[in-house]
C-alpha positions in Angstrom: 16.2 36.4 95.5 18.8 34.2 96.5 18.8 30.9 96.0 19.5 29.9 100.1 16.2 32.4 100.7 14.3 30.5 98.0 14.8 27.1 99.5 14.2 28.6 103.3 11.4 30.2 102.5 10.1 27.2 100.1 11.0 24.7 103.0 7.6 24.3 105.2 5.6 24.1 101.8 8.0 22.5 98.9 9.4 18.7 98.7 12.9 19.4 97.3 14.2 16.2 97.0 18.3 15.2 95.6 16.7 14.9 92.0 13.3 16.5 90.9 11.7 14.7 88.2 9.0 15.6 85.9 6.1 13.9 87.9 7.2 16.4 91.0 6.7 19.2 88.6 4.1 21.9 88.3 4.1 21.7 84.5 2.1 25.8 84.1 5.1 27.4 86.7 7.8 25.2 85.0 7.1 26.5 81.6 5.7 30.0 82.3 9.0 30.4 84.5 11.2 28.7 82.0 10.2 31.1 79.8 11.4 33.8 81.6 14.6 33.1 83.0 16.0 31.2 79.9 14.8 34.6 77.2 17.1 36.2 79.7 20.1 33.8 79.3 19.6 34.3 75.4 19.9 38.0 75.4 23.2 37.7 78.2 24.9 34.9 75.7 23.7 36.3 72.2 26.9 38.5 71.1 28.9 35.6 71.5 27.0 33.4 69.4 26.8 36.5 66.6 31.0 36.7 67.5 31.5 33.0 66.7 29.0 32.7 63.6 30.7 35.9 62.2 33.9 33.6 62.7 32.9 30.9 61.0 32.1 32.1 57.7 34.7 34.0 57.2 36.7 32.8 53.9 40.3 34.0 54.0 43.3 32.2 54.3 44.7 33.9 57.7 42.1 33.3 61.0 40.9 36.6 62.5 41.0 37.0 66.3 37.6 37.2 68.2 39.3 40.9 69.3 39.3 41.9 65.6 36.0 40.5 64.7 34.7 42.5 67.9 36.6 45.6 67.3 34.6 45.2 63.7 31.4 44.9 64.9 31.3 47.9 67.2 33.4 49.9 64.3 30.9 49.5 61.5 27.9 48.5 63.2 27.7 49.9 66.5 27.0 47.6 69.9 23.4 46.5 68.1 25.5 44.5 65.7 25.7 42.2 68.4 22.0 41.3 68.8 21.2 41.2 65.0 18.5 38.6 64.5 18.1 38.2 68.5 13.9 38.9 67.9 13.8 36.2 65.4 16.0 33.7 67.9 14.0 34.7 70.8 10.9 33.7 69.2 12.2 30.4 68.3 13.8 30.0 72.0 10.7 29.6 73.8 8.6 26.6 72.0 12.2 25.0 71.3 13.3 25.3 74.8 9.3 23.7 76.0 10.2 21.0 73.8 13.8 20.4 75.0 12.9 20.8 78.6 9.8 18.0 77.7 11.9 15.6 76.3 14.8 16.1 78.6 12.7 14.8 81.8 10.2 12.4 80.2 12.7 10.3 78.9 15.1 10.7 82.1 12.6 9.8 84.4 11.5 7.0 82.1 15.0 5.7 81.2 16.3 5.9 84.8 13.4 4.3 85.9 13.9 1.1 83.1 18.2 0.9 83.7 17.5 0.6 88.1 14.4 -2.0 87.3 17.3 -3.5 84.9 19.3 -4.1 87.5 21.8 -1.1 86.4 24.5 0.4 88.7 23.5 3.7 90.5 26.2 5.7 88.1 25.5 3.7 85.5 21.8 4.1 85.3 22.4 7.7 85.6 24.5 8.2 82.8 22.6 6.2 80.3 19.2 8.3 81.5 21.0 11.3 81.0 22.5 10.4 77.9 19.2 9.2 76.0 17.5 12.3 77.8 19.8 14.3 75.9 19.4 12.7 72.5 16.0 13.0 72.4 15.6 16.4 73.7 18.4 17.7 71.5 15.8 15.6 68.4 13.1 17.3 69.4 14.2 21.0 69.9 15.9 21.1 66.5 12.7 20.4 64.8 11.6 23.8 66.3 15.1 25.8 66.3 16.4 24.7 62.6 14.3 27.3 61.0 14.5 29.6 63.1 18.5 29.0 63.4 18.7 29.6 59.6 16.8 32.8 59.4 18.5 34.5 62.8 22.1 33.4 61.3 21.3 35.5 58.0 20.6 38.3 60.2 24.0 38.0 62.5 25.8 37.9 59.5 24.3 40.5 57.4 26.7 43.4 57.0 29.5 42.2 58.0 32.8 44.2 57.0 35.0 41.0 56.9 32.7 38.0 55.3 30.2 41.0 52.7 31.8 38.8 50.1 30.3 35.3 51.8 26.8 35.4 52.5 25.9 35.9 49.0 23.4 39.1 47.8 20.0 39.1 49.0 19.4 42.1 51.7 16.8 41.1 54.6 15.3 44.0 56.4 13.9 41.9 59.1 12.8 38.4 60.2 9.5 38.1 58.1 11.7 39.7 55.5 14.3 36.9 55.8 11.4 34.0 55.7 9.7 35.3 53.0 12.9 35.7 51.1 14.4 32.4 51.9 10.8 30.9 51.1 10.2 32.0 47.7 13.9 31.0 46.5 14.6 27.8 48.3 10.7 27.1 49.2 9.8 24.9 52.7 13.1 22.9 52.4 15.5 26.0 52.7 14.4 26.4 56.5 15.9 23.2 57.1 18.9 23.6 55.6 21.5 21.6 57.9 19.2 19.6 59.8 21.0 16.6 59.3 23.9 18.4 60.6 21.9 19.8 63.6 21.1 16.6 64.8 24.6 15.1 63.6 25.8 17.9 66.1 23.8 18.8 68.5 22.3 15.1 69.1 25.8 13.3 70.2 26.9 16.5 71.9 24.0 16.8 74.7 24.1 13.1 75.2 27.5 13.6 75.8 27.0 16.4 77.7 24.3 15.3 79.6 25.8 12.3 80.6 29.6 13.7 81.5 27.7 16.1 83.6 25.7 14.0 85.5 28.5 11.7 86.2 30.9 14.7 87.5 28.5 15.8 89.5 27.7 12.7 91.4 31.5 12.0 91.6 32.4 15.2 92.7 29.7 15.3 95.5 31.2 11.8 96.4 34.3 12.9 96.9 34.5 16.3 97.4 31.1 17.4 98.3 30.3 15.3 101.3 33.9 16.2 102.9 33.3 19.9 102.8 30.9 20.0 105.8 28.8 17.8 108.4 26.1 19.6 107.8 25.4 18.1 104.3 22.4 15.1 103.6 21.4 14.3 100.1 23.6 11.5 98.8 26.4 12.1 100.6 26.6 9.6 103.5 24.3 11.0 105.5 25.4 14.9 105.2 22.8 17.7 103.9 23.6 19.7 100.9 23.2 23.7 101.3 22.5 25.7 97.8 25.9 27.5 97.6 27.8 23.8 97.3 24.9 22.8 94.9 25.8 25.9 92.8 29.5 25.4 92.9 29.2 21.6 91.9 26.6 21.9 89.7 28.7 24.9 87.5 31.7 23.2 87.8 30.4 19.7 86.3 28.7 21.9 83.4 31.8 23.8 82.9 34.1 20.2 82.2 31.3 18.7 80.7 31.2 21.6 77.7 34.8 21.5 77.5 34.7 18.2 76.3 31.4 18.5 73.7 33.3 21.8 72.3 36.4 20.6 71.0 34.5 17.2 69.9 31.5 18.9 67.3 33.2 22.0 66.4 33.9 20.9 63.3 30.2 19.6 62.8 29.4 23.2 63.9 31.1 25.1 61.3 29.7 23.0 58.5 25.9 23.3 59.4 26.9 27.4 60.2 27.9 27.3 56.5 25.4 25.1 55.2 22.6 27.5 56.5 24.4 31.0 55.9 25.8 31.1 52.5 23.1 31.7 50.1 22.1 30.0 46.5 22.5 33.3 44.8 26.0 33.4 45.5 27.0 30.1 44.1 24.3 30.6 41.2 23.1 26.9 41.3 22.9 24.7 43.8 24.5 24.8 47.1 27.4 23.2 47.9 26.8 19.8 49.8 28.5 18.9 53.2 31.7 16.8 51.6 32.0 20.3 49.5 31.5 22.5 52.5 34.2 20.4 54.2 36.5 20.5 51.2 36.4 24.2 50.6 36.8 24.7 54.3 39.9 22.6 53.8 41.4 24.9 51.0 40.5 28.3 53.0 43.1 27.1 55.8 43.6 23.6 56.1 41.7 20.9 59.2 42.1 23.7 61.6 39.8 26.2 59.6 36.8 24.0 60.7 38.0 25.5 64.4 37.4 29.0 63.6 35.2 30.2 66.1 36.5 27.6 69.1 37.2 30.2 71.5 33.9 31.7 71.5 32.3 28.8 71.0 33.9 26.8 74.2 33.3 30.8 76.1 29.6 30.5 75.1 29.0 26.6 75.8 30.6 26.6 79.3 29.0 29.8 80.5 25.8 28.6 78.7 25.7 25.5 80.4 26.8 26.9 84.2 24.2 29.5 84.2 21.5 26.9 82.3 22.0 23.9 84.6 22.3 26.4 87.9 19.2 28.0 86.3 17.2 25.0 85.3 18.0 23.6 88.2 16.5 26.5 90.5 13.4 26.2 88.0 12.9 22.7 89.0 13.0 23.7 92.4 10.8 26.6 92.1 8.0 24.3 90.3 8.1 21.5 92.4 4.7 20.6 93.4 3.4 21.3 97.2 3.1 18.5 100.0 -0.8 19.3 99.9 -0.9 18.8 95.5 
């Protein structure tokens, strides 16, 4: 179903309104939905978060290409190389994602509500709403997604031709294999092995993100938006918006907006990768602590080893965001509650 039928057939019953917020939302069909349609976004952007982990902990002194590291993969582990650990990351999508998507429009609504009674420009009040909605959502889903990020990144790396000498020597047949493993030689605080870096990473990147967005968007349905057609009405001076120009802005705004949070935390990125991956077994004592991550990243292959992985990081962030914003987006519309609720 498109999303021009959706709206036509959803216009006699559904308020769809420039911005839904989370007191317009049916809270069962947003979730139950949400479910749904993001578990497919995983499985669609999974080998490119196995192609840039498998990146990351590589330690040799000459970068391999994301062509090589693919060519590897599919040479000595077949196409399922690609979705190793995706059943442990799938179960950790779905409560993480309820409390991202939670947090994300609680505090927007609440926020955008405080900076307008404050008196706060229309951009302005936007940006900051969708900054601290990102913050906090971002807080709130790594709490959820740490452990679940450190177990299903032991999996994606597990057997890999080019990094066998990283991840250290414990063998996980599965996901409970991997907890139970990581549990009785690390105990509770091994699941959270760079949280601090999660949240140093993920935290400033979606406020960023949120907020770059949410400016571009407006902007761009200021300016070029509202001169595309007279047949356009949401903010735009009196024209009415169709879906296909809501598409197109909305994935272009994600698109720049990830460009920018990319290049910014992918340093950040490859620490916490490392801080979760390698295991204490291969060091034999404790493992190393951020400065020493950093440092040794430094010797591999100087400042510009902390950007192994870029490429399929910036792949997987923008087409992550343009199909997550288009698609969360839809779901809000979708679960908007009915004139008669």
């Amino acid at each position: 179903m498109s999303l021009r039928t959706a709206d036509e057939e959803s216009a006699p019953d559904i308020l769809i309104p420039a911005d839904v917020d989370w007191k317009m939302l049916d809270k069962s069909k947003f979730f139950l939905l949400g479910a749904g349609l993001f578990s497919g976004l995983s499985f669609a952007l999974y080998p490119l978060v196995v192609l840039k982990t498998r990146q990351q902990i590589c330690q040799i002194h000459h970068p391999i290409s994301s062509y090589r590291t693919v060519l590897s993969i599919l040479r000595y582990e077949g196409f399922r190389g690609f979705y190793k650990g995706f059943g442990t990351s799938l179960m950790g999508t779905i409560p993480a994602r309820a409390f991202y998507m939670t947090a994300l429009e609680v505090t927007k609504s609440s926020v955008g509500n405080l900076t307008r009674k404050l008196g706060f420009p229309d951009t302005s009040a936007i940006a900051i709403a969708n900054a601290a909605a990102g913050l906090s959502s971002a807080m709130a889903a790594q709490l959820v997604w740490t452990p679940v990020d450190v177990v299903s990144q032991r999996l994606m790396v597990q057997g890999s031709h080019q990094s066998s000498n990283v991840v250290g020597y414990v063998k996980y047949n599965n996901g409970i294999d991997a907890f139970r493993k990581i549990m009785y030689s690390d105990g509770p605080r091994g699941f959270y092995r760079g949280f601090g870096m999660s949240i140093l990473t993920y935290a400033p990147s979606n406020a960023v993100w949120w907020a770059s967005y949410a400016v571009a968007h407006r902007v761009m349905w200021n300016g070029i938006g509202c001169s595309h057609s007279r047949k356009y009405d949401d903010e735009c001076g009196g024209f009415r918006r169709d879906s296909a120009a809501e598409v197109a802005v909305q994935g272009l705004s994600a698109a720049m907006a990830s460009g920018v949070s990319a290049l910014i935390t992918m340093p950040l990125d490859t620490i916490k990768t490392r801080l979760q991956v390698l295991d204490r077994e291969y060091y034999g004592h404790r493992p190393p602590s951020i400065v020493q991550t950093l440092e040794n990243l430094v010797k591999e292959g100087g400042f510009s080893a902390c950007y192994r992985g870029l490429g399929p990081r910036w792949a997987s962030m923008s087409m992550s965001a343009t199909t997550m914003i288009t698609t969360y987006e839809f779901l809000k519309r979708l679960s908007t509650k009915t004139r008669e609720n």
